[in-house]
N, C-alpha and C positions, 0 to 999 in steps of 0.2 A: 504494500500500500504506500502510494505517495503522498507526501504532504505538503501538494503545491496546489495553492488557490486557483493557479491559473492556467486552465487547460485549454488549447483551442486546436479542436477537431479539423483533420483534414485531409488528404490524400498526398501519399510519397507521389513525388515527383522526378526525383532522381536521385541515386547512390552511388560517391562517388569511393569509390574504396583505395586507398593507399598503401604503404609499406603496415602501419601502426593506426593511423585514423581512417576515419570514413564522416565524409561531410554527406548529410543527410539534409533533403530539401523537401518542405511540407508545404505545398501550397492549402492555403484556410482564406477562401474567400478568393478575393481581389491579390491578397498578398500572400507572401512568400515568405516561411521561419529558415532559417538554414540553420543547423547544427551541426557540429564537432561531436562524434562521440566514439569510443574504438572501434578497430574494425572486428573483433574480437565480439564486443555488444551487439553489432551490425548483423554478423554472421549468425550470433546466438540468436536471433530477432525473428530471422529469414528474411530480414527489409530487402523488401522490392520494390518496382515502381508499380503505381495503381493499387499499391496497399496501403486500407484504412489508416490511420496512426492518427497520433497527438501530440504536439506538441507542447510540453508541461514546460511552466519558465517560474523559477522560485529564485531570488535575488537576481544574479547575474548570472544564472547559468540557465539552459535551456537541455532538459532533458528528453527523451522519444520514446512514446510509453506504444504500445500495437495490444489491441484487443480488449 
């Protein structure tokens, strides 16, 4: 369970995977979240493009929650 007030629903748009990280891109709405999260997370996720997700943002970090 997360405990971040701020969730906003969207659909993966593109995953870009790296050595170490993977920038994950959530389109919600009009606009566009992009997050840094490992690709290790990524992998564990199955994030794909056209998969539901969310993007949860608690201070300054923005997390990527699926399901």
């Amino acid at each position: 369970m997360l405990s971040a007030r701020n969730r906003f629903k969207g659909r993966i748009k593109e995953v870009r995977l790296g050595q170490v990280m993977a920038e994950v891109i959530i389109a919600v709405g009009d606009l566009e979240v992009v997050s840094l999260i490992s690709r290790t997370s990524a992998e564990r996720m199955g994030l794909k493009v056209g998969d539901e997700a969310a993007a949860v943002v608690k201070a300054t970090e923005v997390m990527v929650e699926k399901g």
